[in-house]
N, C-alpha and C positions, 0 to 999 in steps of 0.2 A: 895895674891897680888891683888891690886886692877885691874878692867879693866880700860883704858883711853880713849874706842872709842868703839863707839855702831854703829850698825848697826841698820837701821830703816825700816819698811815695812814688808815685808811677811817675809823675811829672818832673823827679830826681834829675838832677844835669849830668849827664854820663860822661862830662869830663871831672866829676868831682876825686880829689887825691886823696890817696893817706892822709896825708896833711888836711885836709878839709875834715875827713870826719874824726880824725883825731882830736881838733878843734870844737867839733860838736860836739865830742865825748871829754869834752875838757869841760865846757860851759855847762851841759847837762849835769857833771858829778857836781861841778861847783853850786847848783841850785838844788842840789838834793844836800849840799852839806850844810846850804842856807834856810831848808825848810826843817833839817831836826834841831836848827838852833844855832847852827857853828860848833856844835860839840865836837871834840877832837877825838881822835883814834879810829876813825872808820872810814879813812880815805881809799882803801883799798876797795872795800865794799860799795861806798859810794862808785867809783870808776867801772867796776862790773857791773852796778846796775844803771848805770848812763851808757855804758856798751850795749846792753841787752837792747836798753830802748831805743837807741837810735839806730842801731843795724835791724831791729826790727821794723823801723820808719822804713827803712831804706829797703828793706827786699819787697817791702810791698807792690 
């Protein structure tokens, strides 16, 4: 059974995969391409900064 909600910071599950935060760094750009509107053309930049944020949740 898959997980559907991670915990982020110290309390991270250190069996979390590539594939898990890849996932969170999917959901994160797609709410940052949902908060400037859904305007097109900035997917790239959206996904570098849902990286930024969530490997920065995660070394905490």
């Amino acid at each position: 059974m898959a997980r559907t909600s991670f915990k982020l910071g110290r309390s991270s599950n250190p069996s979390m995969t590539q594939d898990d935060v890849r996932k969170l760094v999917e959901k994160k750009s797609y709410e940052l391409y949902e908060k400037r509107g859904k305007k097109p053309g900035h997917a790239v930049n959206d996904w570098l900064e849902a990286e930024r944020i969530i490997k920065g949740k995660l070394s905490k």
